[in-house]
N, C-alpha and C positions, 0 to 999 in steps of 0.2 A: 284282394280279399284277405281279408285276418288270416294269417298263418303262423302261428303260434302254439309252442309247447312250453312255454315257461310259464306258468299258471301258478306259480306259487312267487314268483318276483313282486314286489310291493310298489318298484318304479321302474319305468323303460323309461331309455334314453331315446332322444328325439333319432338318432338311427336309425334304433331299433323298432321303432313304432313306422318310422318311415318303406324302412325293408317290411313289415309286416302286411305293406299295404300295396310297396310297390310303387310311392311317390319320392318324389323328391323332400326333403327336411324343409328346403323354403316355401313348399304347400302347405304344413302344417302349421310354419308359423303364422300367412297369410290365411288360412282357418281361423286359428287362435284369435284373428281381430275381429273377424266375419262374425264368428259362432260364441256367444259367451258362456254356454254350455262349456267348452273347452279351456279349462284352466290348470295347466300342468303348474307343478313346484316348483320354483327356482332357490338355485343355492347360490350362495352368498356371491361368487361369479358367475352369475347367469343364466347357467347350463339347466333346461331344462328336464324336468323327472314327471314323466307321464305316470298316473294311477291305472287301473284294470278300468277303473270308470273311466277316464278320460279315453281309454285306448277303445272303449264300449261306446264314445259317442261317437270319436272320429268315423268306428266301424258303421256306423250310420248312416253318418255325412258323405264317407264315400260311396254308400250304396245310396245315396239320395244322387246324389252326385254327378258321379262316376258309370256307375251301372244304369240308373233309371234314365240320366237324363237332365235331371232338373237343376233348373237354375238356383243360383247360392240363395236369393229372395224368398223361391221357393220353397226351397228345403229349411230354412229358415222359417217360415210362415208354419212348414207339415210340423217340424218340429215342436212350435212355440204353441201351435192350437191341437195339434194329432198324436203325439206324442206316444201313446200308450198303442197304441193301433199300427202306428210305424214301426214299434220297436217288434210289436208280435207276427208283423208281417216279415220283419228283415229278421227274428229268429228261424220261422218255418223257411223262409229260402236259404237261409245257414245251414239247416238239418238238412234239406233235401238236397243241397251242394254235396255235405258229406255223403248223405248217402247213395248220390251219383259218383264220386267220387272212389269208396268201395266196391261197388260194384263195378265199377271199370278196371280196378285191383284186382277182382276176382276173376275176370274174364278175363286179366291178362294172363293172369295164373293158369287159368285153363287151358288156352290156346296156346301155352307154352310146354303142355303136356301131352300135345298132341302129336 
């Protein structure tokens, strides 16, 4: 899952987008062929530089993926026809992660006071 605090960077590197998710870097390039939503910059030696947007679709892809299940054709298809309805479903289970997530924070804190 997306685990990121650099929100004001303009480009991640294929690493770093990699650690974010938890895959390996030759996932993301074998994405990059799959998905043409996914088009990071390249400089003049190759090295890829992910956008916030690109890093917002792979988050997708892996929760189409990854999490739900589905096949790359699939998530391809929800993508290219569902688009808008994917993205607000894979927002609300982002917020509700975080707020699971908190809350398991605060219980830790609790039961550490005891």
């Amino acid at each position: 899952m997306l685990h990121t605090d650099k929100e004001l960077k303009l480009y991640y590197s294929i690493a770093e987008v990699a650690d974010m998710f938890g895959v390996n870097p030759s996932l993301l390039r074998f994405w990059e062929k799959e998905f043409p939503q996914i088009s990071p910059r390249t400089s003049g030696r190759g090295v890829r530089q992910y956008r916030k947007e690109d890093v917002e679709t792979i988050g997708l892809i892996y929760h189409l993926v990854k999490e739900k299940g589905m096949t790359l054709p699939g998530a391809r298809q929800r993508l290219k026809v569902n688009k808008e309805t994917t993205i607000k479903n894979y927002e609300i289970i982002n917020r509700l992660k975080g707020i699971k997530e908190e809350l398991l924070a605060i219980k830790r804190e609790l039961d550490g006071r005891d």
